[in-house]
N, C-alpha and C positions, 0 to 999 in steps of 0.2 A: 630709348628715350632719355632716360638718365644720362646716356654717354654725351647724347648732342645739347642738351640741357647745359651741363659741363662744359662745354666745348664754346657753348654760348658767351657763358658767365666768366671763360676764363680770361683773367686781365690782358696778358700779351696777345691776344690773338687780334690779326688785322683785322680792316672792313669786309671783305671779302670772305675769309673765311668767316665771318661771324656770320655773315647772308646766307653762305650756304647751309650752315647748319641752322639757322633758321627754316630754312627751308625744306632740310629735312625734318626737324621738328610739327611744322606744320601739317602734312599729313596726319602726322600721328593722333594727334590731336581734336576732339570733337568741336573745341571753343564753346562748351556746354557753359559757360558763364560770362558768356560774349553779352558786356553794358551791363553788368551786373557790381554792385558793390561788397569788397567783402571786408569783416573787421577782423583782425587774428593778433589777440592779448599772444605776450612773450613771445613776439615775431623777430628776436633780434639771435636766435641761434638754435640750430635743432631743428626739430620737428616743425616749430611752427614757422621757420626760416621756409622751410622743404614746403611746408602748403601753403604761406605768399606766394611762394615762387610757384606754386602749380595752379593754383588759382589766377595765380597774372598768366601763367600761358594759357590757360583755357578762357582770357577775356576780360577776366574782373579788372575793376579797378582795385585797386587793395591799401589799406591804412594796416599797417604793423605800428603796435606798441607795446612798447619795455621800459627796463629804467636806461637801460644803454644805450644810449642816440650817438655821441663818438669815441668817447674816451670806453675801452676796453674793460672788461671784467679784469682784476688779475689773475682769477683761476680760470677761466671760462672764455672761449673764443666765442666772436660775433657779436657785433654793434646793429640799429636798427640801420645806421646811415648804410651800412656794407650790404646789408636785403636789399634797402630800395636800391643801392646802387645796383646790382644783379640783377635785380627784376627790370629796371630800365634797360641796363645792355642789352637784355634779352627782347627788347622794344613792349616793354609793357609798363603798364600808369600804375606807380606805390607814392605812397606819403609815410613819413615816421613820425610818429606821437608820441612823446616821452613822457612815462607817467608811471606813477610808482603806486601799482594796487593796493597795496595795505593804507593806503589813503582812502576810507568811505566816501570822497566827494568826486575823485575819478573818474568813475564809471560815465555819470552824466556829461563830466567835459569831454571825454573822449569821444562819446557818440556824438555831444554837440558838433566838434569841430571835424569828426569824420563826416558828419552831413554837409556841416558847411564847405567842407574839400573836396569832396566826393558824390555826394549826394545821398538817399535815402539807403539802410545799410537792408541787401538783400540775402546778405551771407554772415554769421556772425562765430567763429572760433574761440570757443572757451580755451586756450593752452595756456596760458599763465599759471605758474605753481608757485606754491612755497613750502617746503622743507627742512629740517633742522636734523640731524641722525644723533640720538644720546640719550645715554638712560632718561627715564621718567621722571625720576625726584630729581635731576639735574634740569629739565624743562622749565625756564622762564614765564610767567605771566605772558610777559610780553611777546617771546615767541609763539607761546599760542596762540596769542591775539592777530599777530601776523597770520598764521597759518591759515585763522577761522576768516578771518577778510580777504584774502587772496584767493582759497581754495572752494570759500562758499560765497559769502557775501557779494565779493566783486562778480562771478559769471552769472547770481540770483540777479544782481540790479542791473549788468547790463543785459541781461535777455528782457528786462521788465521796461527797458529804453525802448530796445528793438521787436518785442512784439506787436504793440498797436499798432504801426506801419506793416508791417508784415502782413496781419490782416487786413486793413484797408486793402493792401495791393492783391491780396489772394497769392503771398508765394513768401517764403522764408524758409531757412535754414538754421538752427543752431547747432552747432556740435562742441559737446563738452566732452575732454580729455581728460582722463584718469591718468594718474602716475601710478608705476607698480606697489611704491607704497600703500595702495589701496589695496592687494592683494593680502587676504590673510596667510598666515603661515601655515602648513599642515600640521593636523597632531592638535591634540586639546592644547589649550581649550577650544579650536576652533575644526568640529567633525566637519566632514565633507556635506554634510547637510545644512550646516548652517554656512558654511563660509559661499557655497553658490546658493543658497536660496531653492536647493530642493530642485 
């Protein structure tokens, strides 16, 4: 599946080949998300790049947002523009939303305007993070304050958009994404009893 997914999305490939491996693709594939909407924070590289793009071949419609819509990270490869462009080769419906989490007011405009591009959100991807690596007494105010609005805030307020629809319709999904940094390290202070919760 990866291989012909690949094969899809890759730039130089003609019409033709891109049909066939669609079509190989398509077997494979249940389209368990066929008319479905889905939203996926930090969809512009990674992970959450890999589950727009699996979610559009199973159907969804999909809105990916980040802060990266075209102009490039300098460290970091993948813009939102270069998802949706994948996800269309591959003949499926994205939107990009650029929008910067550590913003409290986000959350609400995202879902506004994924409803109004998309429609009601039936699938929602917590993957947006934010991180900082450096001693403790080196940690900024302000970097924490990023961290606690990207890592909690923003997936709290948009699940709190996207549930009461979700009820109405009788059907939702939310999946939140942990980074490893959520792992504690072994060895005190953190026993194996408390670091998994027994």
């Amino acid at each position: 599946l990866h291989d012909a997914l690949r094969e899809v999305n890759e730039p130089g490939r003609g019409g033709l080949a891109r049909s066939a491996a669609r079509r190989q693709i398509r077997p494979m594939l249940e389209r368990s998300a066929q008319g479905m909407v889905a939203l996926v924070t930090g969809g512009s590289r990674g992970i959450g790049a890999a589950i727009a793009g699996r979610l559009a071949a199973e159907g969804a419609r999909v809105a990916v947002t980040a802060r990266t819509l075209d102009e490039r990270h300098p460290r970091l490869p993948g813009t939102l523009s270069e998802t949706v462009q994948g996800i269309e080769r591959a003949g499926g419906t994205a939107v990009a939303i650029q929008a910067d989490l550590s913003d409290p007011a986000e959350p609400v405009r995202i879902v506004a305007e994924t409803r109004a591009r998309l429609g009601p959100i039936d699938i929602l991807v917590n993957n947006a993070a934010a991180a900082s690596y450096m001693p403790f007494e080196k940690f900024s105010e302000k970097r924490f304050r990023i961290a606690v609005e990207v890592n909690v805030h923003a997936p709290f307020a948009l699940a709190q958009q996207v549930v009461p629809e979700m009820r109405k319709r009788r059907r939702g999904w939310i999946l939140n994404i942990s980074s490893a940094t959520a792992m504690h390290p072994e060895g005190p202070p953190y026993q194996g009893f408390h670091a998994h919760g027994g």
